[in-house]
SEVO-194538 format. One record per residue (C-alpha): x, y, z; residue number from 1; residue in one letter. Coordinates in pm, 1 decimal, decimal comma. Layout:
N
<rodren><u>X</u><v>Y</v><w>Z</w><lofi>NUM</lofi><gudo>a</gudo></rodren>
...
END
This chain:
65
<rodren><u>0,0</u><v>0,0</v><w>0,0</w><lofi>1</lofi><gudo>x</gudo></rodren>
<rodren><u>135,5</u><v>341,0</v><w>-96,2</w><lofi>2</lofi><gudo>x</gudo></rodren>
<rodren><u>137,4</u><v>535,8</v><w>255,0</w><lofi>3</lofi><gudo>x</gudo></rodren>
<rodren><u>150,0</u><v>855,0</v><w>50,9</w><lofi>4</lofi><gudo>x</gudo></rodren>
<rodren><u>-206,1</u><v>817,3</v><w>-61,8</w><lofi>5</lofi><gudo>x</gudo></rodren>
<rodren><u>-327,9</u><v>669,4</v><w>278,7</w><lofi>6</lofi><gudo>x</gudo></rodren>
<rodren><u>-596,2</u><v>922,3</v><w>447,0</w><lofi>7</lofi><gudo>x</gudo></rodren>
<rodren><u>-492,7</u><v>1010,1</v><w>821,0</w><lofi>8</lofi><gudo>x</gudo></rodren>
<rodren><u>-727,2</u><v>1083,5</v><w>1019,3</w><lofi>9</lofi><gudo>x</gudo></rodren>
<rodren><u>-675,9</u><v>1304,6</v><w>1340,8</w><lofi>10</lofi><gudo>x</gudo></rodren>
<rodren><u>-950,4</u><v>1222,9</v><w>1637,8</w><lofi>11</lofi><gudo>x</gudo></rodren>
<rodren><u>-1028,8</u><v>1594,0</v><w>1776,6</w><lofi>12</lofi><gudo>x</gudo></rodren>
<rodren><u>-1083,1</u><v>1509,6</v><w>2156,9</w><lofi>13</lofi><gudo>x</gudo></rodren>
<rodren><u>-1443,2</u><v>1743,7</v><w>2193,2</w><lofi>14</lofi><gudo>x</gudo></rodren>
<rodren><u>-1394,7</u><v>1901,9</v><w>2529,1</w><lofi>15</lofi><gudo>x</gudo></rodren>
<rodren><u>-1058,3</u><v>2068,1</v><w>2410,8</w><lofi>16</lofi><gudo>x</gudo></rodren>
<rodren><u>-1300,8</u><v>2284,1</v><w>2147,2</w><lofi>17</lofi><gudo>x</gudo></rodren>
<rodren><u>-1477,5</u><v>2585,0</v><w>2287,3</w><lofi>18</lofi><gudo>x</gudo></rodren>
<rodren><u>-1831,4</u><v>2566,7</v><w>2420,5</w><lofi>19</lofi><gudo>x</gudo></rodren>
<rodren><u>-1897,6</u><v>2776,9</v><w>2013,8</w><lofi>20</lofi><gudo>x</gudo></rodren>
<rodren><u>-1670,1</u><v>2568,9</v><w>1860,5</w><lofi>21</lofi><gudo>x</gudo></rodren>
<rodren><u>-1809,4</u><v>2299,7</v><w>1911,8</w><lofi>22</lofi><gudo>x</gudo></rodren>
<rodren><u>-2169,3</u><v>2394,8</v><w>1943,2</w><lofi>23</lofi><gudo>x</gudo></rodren>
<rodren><u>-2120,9</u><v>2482,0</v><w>1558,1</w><lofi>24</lofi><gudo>x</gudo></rodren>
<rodren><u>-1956,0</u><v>2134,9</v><w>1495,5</w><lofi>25</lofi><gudo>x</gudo></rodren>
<rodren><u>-2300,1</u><v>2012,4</v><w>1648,2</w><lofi>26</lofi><gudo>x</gudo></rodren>
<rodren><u>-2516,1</u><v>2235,4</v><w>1474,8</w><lofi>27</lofi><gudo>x</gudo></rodren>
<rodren><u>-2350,8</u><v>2195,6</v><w>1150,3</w><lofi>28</lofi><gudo>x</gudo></rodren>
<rodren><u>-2393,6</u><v>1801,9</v><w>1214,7</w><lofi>29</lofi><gudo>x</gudo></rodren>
<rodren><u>-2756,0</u><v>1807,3</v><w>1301,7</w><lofi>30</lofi><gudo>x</gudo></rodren>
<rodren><u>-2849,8</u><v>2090,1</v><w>1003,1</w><lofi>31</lofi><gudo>x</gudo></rodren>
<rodren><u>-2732,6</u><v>1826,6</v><w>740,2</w><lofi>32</lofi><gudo>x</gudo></rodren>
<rodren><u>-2920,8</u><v>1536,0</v><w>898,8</w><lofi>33</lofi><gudo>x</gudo></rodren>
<rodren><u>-3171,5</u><v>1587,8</v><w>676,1</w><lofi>34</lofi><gudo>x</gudo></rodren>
<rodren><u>-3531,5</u><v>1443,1</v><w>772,5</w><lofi>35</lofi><gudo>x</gudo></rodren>
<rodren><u>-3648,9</u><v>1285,0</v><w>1035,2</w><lofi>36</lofi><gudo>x</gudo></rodren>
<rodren><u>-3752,4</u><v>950,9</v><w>991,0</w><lofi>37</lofi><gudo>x</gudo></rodren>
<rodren><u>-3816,9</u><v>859,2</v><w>1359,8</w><lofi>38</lofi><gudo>x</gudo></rodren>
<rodren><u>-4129,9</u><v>811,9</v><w>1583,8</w><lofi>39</lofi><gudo>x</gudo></rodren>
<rodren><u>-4175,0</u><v>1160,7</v><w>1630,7</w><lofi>40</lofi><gudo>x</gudo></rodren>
<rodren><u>-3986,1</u><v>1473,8</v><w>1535,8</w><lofi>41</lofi><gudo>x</gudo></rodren>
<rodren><u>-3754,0</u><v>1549,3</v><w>1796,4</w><lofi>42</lofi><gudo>x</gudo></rodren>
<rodren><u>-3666,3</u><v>1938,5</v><w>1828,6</w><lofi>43</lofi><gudo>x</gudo></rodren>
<rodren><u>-3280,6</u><v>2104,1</v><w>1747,2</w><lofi>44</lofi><gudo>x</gudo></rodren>
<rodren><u>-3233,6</u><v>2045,4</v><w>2129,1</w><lofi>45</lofi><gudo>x</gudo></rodren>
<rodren><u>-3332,5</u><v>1732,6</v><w>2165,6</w><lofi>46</lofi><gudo>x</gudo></rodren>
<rodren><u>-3109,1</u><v>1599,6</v><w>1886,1</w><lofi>47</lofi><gudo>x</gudo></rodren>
<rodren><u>-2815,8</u><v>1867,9</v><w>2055,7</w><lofi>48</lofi><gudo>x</gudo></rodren>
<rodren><u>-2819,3</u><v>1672,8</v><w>2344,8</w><lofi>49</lofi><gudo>x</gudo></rodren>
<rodren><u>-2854,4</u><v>1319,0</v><w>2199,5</w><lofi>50</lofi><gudo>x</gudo></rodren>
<rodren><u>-2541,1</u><v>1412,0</v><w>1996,5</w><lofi>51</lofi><gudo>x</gudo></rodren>
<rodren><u>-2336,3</u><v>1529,8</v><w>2303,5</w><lofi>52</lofi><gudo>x</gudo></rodren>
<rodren><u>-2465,6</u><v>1252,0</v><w>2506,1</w><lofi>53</lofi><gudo>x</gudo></rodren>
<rodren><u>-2315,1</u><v>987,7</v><w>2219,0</w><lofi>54</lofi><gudo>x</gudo></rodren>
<rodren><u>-1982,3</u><v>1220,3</v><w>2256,7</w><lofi>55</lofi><gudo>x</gudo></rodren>
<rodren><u>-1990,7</u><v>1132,7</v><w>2596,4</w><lofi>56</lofi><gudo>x</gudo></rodren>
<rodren><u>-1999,0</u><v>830,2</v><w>2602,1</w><lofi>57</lofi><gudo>x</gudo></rodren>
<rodren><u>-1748,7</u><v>736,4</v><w>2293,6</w><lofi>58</lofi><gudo>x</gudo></rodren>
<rodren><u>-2068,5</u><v>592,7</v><w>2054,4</w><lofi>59</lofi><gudo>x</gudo></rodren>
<rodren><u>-1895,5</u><v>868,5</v><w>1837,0</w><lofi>60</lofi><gudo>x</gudo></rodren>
<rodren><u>-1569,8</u><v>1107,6</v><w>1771,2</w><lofi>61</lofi><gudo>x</gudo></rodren>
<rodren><u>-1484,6</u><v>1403,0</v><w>1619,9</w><lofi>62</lofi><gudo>x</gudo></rodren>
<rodren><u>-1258,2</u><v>1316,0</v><w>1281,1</w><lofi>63</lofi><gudo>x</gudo></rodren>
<rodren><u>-1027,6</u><v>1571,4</v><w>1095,2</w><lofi>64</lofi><gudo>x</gudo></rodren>
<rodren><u>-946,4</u><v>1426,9</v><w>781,6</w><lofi>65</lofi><gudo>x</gudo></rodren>
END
């Protein structure tokens, strides 16, 4: 494999953004979602704090790449 074509990717450790930083990451996340295809329609804070709970706990990272 040619290393010079591999992709690195750099996991951004969320709590080292600011509180806007990263409340624009989130926003930027949730505003290309797209449509909801759940139960019900959950509201831009509900799916805020869903996202930083799943940061919490690991279930997902932050990727430069």
């Amino acid at each position: 494999m040619d290393e010079s074509k591999t992709e690195k990717k750099v996991v951004i450790p969320y709590k080292s953004l600011s509180k806007e930083a990263l409340g624009g990451v989130i926003q930027d996340f949730i505003l290309r979602e797209g449509t909801d295809y759940g139960a019900r329609e959950l509201s831009y804070e509900e799916k805020q704090n869903r996202v930083i709970k799943q940061l919490d706990s690991g279930y997902i990272s932050l990727v430069f790449d």
